[in-house]
C-alpha positions in Angstrom: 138.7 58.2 102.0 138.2 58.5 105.6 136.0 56.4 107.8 133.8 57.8 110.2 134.9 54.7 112.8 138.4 55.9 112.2 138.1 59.3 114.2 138.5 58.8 117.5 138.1 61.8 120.2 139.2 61.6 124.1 137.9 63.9 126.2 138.6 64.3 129.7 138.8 66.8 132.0 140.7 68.1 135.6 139.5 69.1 139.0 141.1 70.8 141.4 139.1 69.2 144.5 139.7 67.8 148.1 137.8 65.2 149.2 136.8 65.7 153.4 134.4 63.4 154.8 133.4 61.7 151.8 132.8 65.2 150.2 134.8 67.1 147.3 135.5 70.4 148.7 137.1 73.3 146.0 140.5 73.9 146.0 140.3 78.3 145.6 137.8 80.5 146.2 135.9 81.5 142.8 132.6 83.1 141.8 130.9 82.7 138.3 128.8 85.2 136.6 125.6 85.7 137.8 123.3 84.1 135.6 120.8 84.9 133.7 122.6 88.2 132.8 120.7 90.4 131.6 118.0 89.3 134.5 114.4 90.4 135.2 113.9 90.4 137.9 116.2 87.8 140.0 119.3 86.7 139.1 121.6 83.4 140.9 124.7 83.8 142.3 127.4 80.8 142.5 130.8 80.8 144.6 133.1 78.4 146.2 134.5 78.4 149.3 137.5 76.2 150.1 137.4 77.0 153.4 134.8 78.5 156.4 134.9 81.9 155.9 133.2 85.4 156.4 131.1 86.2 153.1 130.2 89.6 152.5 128.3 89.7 149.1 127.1 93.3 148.0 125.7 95.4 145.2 126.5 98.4 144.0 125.7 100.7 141.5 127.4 102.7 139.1 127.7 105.8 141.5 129.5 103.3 144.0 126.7 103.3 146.0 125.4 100.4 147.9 121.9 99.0 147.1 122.1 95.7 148.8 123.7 93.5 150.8 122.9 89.8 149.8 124.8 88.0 152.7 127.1 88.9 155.6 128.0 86.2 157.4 130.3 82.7 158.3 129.7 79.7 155.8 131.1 76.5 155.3 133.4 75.4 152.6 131.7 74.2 149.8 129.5 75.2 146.5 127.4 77.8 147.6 124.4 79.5 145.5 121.8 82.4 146.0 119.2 84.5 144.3 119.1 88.3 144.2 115.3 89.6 143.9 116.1 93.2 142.5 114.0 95.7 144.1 116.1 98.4 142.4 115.9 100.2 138.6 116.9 99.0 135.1 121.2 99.7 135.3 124.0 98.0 135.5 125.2 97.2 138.9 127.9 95.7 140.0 128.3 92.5 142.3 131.2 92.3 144.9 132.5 89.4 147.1 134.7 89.6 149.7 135.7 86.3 151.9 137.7 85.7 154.5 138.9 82.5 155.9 137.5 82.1 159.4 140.7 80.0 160.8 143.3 81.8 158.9 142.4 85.8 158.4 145.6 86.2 156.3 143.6 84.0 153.1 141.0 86.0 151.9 139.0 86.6 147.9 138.1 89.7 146.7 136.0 89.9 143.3 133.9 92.4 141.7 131.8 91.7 138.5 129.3 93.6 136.4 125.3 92.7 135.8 122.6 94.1 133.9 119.2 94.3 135.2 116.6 94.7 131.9 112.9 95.8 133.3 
């Protein structure tokens, strides 16, 4: 017979952070899926940044065309979050982030995701 107070579990888990001034900074550049996804009619938007860099975060649509740009500009390293308001139709769209590091050009992220937007 087995005892309930005879299972044990451990859990435990990893980051991959740098701690700066007291802060935890990310280690890579990453962004998550939008979320929620399927949206109506705003969606949020989460990357990291390890270092300052130029963000360029853009939408497209299936035809390749862009139908907004959601930032262009330098940020900080850190956790970084936004909201799209879709002003555009129902479709699937596609989200794309390019970021450079400010102090070293050569160290860039480039990532390109798919959302649904359900009017």
């Amino acid at each position: 017979m087995l005892r309930a107070d005879a299972i044990r579990f451990t859990l435990s888990a990893e980051t991959d952070v740098r701690i700066r001034d007291g802060s935890a900074l990310p280690s890579d550049f990453a962004m998550e899926q939008n979320y929620p996804n399927p949206f109506n009619p705003s969606t949020t938007i989460q990357y990291t940044l390890p270092v300052r860099s130029n963000v360029r975060l853009e939408v497209f649509n299936t035809l390749g065309q862009r139908v907004a740009v959601i930032h262009d500009e330098v940020q900080e390293a850190g956790r970084h979050s936004t909201v799209w308001d879709a002003h555009v139709a129902s479709a699937l769209y596609f989200l794309h982030i390019h970021a450079q590091s400010f102090e070293s050009p050569a160290r860039s992220f480039t990532k390109t995701q798919n959302m649904l937007l359900l009017r």
